[in-house]
C-alpha positions as a Python dict, from the first residue, in 0.01 Angstrom:
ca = {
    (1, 'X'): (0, 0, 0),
    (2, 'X'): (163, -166, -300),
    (3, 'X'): (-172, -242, -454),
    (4, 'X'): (-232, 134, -367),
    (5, 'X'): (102, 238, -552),
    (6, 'X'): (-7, 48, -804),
    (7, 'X'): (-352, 209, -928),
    (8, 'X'): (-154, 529, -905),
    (9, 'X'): (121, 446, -1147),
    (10, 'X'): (-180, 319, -1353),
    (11, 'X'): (-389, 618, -1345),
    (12, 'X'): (-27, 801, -1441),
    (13, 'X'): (44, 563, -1751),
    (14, 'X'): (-312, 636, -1852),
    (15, 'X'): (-267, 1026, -1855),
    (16, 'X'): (75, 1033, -2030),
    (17, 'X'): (-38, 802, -2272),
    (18, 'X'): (-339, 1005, -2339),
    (19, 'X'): (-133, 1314, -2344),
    (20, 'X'): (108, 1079, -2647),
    (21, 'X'): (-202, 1014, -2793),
    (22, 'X'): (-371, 1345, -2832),
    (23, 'X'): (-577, 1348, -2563),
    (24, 'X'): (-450, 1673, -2490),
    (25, 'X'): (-841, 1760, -2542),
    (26, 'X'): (-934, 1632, -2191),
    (27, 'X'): (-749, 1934, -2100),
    (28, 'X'): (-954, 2296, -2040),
    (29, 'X'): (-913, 2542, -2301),
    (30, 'X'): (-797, 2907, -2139),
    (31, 'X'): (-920, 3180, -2221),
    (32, 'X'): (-1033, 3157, -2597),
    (33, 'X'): (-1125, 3506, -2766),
    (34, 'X'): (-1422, 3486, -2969),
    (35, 'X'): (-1526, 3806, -3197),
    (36, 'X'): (-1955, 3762, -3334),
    (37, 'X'): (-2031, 4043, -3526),
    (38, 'X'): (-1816, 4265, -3388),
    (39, 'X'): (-1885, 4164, -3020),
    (40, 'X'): (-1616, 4002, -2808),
    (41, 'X'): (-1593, 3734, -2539),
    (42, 'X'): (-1380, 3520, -2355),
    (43, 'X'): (-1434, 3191, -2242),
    (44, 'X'): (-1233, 2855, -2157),
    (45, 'X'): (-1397, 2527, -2242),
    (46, 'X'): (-1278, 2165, -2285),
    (47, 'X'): (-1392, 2085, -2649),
    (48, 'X'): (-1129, 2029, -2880),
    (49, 'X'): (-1232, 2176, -3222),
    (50, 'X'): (-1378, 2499, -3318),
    (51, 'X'): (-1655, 2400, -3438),
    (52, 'X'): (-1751, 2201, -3126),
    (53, 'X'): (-1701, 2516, -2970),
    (54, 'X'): (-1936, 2685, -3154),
    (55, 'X'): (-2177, 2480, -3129),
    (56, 'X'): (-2092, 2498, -2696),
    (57, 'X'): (-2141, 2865, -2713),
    (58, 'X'): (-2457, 2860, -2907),
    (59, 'X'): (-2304, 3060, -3181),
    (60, 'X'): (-2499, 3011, -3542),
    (61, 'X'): (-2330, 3025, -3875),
    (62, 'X'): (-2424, 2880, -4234),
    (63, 'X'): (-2246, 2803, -4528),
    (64, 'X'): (-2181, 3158, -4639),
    (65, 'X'): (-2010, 3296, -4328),
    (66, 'X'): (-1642, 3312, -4287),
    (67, 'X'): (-1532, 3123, -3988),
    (68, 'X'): (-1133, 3233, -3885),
    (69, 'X'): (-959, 2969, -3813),
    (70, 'X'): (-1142, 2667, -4007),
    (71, 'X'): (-1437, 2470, -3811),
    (72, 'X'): (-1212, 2198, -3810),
    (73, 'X'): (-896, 2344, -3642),
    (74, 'X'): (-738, 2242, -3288),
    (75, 'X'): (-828, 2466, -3025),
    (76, 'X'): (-468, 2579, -2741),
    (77, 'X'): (-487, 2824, -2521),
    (78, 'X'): (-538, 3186, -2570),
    (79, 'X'): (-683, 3135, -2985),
    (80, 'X'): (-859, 3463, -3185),
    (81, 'X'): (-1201, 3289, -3313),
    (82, 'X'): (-1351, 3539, -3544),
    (83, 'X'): (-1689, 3445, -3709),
    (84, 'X'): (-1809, 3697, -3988),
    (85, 'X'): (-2155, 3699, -4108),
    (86, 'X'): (-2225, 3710, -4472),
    (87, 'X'): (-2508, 3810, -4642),
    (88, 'X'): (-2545, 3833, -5029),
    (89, 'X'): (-2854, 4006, -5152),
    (90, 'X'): (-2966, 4044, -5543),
    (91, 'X'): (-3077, 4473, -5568),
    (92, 'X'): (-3204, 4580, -5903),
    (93, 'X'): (-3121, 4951, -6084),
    (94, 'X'): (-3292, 5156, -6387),
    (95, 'X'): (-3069, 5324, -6601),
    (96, 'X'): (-3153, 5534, -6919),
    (97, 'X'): (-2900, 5456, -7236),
    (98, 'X'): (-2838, 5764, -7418),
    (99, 'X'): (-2939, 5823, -7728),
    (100, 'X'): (-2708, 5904, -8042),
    (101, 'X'): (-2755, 6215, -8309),
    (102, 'X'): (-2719, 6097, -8657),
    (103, 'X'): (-2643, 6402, -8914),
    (104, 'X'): (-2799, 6295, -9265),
    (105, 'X'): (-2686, 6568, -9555),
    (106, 'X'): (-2975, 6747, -9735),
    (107, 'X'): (-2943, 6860, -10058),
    (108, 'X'): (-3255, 7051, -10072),
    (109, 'X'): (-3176, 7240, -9758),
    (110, 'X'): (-2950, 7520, -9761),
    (111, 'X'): (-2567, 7493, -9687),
    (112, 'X'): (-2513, 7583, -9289),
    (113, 'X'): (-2891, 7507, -9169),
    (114, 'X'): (-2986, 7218, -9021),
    (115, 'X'): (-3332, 7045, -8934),
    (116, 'X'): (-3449, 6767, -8685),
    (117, 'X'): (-3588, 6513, -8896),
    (118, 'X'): (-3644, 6296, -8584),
    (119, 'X'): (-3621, 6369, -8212),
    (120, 'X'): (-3413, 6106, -7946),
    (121, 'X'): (-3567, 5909, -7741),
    (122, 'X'): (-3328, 5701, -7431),
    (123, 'X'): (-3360, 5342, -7401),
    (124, 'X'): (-3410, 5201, -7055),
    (125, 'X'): (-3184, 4881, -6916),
    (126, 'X'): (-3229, 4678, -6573),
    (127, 'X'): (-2911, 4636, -6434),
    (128, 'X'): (-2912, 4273, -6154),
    (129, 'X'): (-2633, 4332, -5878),
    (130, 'X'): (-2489, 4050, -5598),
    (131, 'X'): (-2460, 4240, -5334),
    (132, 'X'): (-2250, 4121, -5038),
    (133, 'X'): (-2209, 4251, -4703),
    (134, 'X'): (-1990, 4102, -4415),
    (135, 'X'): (-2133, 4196, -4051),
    (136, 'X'): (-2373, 4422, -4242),
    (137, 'X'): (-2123, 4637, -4386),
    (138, 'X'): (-2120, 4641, -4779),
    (139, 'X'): (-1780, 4477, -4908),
    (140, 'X'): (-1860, 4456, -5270),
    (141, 'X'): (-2102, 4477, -5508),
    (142, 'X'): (-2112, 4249, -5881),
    (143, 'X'): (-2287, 4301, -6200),
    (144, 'X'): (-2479, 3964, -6248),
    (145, 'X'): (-2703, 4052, -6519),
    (146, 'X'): (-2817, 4321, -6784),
    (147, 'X'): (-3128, 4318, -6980),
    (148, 'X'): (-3223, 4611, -7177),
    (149, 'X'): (-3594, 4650, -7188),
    (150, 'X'): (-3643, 4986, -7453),
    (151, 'X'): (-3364, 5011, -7721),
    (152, 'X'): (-3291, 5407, -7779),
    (153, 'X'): (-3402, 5595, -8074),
    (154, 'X'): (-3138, 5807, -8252),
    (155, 'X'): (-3235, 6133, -8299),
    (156, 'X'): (-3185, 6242, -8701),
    (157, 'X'): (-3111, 6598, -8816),
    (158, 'X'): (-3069, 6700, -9167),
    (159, 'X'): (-2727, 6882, -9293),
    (160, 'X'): (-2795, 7095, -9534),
    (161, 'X'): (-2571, 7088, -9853),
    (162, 'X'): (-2728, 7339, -10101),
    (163, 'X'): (-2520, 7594, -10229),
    (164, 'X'): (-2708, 7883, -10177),
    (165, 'X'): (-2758, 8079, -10552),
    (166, 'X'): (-2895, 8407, -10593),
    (167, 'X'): (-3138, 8495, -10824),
    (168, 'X'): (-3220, 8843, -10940),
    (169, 'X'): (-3385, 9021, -11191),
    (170, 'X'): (-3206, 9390, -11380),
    (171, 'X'): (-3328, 9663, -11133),
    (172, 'X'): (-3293, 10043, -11140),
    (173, 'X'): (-3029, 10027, -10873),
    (174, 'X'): (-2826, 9799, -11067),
    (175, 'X'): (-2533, 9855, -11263),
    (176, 'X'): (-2494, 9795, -11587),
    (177, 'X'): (-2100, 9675, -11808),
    (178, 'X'): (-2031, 9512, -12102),
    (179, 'X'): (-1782, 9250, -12062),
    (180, 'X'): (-1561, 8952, -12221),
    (181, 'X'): (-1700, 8624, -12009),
    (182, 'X'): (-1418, 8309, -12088),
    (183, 'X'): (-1548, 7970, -11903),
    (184, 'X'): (-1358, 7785, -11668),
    (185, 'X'): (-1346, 7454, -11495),
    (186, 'X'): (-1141, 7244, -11238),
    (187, 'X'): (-1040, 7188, -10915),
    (188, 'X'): (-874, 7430, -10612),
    (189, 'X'): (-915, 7725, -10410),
    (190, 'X'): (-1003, 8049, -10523),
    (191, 'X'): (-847, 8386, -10426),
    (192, 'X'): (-1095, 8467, -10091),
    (193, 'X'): (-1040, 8084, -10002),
    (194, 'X'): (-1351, 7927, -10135),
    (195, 'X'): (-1400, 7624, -10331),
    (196, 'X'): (-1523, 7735, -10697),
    (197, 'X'): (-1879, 7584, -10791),
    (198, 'X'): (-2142, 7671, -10998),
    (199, 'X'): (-2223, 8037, -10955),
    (200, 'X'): (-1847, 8145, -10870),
    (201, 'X'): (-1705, 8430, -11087),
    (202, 'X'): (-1326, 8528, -11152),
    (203, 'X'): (-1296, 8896, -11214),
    (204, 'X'): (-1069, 9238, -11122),
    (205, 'X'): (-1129, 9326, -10808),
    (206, 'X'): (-1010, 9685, -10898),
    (207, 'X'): (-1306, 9676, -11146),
    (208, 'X'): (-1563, 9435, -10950),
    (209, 'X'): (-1476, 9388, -10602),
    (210, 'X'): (-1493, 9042, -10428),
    (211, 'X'): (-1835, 8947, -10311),
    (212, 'X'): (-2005, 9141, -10561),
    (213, 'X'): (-2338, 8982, -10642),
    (214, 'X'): (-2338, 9016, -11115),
    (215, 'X'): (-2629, 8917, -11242),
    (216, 'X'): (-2613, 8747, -11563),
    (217, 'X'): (-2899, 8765, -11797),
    (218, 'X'): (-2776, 8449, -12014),
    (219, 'X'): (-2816, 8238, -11738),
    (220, 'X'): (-3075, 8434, -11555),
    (221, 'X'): (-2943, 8420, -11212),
    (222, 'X'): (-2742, 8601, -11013),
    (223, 'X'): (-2340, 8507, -10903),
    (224, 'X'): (-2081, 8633, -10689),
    (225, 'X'): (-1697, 8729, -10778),
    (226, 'X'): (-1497, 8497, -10537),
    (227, 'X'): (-1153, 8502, -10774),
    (228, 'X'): (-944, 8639, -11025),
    (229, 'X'): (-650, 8510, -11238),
    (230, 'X'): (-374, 8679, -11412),
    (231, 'X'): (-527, 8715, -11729),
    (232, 'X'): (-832, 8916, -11626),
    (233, 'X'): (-776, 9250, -11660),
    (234, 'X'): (-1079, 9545, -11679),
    (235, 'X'): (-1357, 9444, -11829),
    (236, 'X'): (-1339, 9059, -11835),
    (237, 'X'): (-1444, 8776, -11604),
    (238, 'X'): (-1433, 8405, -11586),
    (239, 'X'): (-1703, 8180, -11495),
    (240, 'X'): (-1660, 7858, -11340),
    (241, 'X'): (-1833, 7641, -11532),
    (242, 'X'): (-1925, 7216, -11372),
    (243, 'X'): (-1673, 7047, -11640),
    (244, 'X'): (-1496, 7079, -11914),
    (245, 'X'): (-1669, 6997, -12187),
    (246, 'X'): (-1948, 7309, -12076),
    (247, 'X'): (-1653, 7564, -12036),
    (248, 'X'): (-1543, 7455, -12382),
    (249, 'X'): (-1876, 7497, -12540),
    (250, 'X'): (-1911, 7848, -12390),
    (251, 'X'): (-1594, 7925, -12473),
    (252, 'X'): (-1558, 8326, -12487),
    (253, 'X'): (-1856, 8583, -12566),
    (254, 'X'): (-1920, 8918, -12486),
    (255, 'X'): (-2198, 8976, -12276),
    (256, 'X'): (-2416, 9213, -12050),
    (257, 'X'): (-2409, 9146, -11658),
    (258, 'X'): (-2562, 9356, -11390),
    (259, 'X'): (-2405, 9468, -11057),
    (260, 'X'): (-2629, 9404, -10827),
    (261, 'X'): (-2471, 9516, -10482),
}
């Protein structure tokens, strides 16, 4: 009996100094929740990590999946194993770049037309996207790369710039005065809100009314009466000449113009 008693003490000392020394993993594991790709079970075992547990249960993973808690952590009683597959895939899109208009002024072309001097053409760029997915659900999605493989070609239309000047000849349905022309030059607006330029009159609009077309026989082309100053009065007019120096040379003459309309 004491030899008996003896064993049995021994086999005692041996468990509770297992239990001191962690051997608490010679003890079954109760019911341990495990959650694969969104399927759940419940099992008990008597490994002592997860990972051993895993490997137990037959469960794969690699290097990319998420495994909650760590491979390495202690398994008690009643633990939430979750093991998320991840899957990162490369997926390749087209897109067209846009192309730009470029407005280039024309001199030669008439002021408020415009002509296409070159038609657009879009560029084309390969965009390279990561693509992850956890349990085959899409959880984000990463530019990697961009490589454009046609540059766009701007599409050009002219502006055109040209003050448009009318030329006419002395017809029957013209009329006819004899008046004092003084030349003028400078900067500002003129009385119907236009900017004066070559071919821009000054007159009495009681006498010639604005946007009367006058042709001028010294110059032999035709111009319109856009302002008037204080000093014209009746029979006079200004013209607007491109500097100075021109409206002094012309100074003041008397000379024939033509109403045209």
């Amino acid at each position: 009996m004491k030899e008996g008693k003896v064993i049995i003490a021994s086999i005692i000392g041996v468990c509770i100094m297992s239990i001191l020394l962690g051997g608490y993993w010679t003890l079954k594991k109760e019911q341990l929740n495990i959650v694969v790709k969104g399927q759940e079970q419940n099992i008990s075992t008597f490994k002592t990590t997860v990972k051993e547990l895993l490997d137990e249960a037959n469960i794969t993973y690699d290097k990319d999946d998420k495994i909650t808690p760590s491979l390495d952590t202690k398994l008690v009683d009643y633990m939430d194993i979750k093991v998320t597959e991840v899957k990162k895939l490369t997926q390749k899109e087209y897109e067209n770049i846009p192309f730009e208009v470029k407005l280039v002024e024309d001199k030669n072309l008439e002021k408020g037309k415009t002509k296409i001097e070159k038609e657009g053409k879009e560029g084309k760029k390969e965009a390279v996207y990561e693509l992850t997915y956890n349990d085959g659900k899409l959880v984000d999605k990463k530019l990697v790369k961009e490589v454009i493989s046609q540059e766009p070609t701007d599409k050009v239309v002219k502006k055109g710039i040209k003050e448009e000047i009318i030329v006419a000849s002395r017809g029957a349905n013209s009329r006819h005065m004899k008046v004092v022309a003084t030349a003028y030059a400078g900067d500002g607006i003129t009385s119907t809100g236009t900017r004066p330029k070559w071919g821009t009159i000054a007159v009495d609009p009681r006498v010639i009314p604005y946007g009367s077309k006058v042709y001028i026989p010294q110059f032999g082309m035709t111009f319109t009466a856009e302002d008037c100053g204080g000093a014209i009065k009746g029979n006079k007019i200004d013209i607007f000449m491109g500097s100075k120096s021109q409206a002094y040379s012309w100074g003041r003459r008397t000379i024939d113009i033509y109403l045209t309309k």
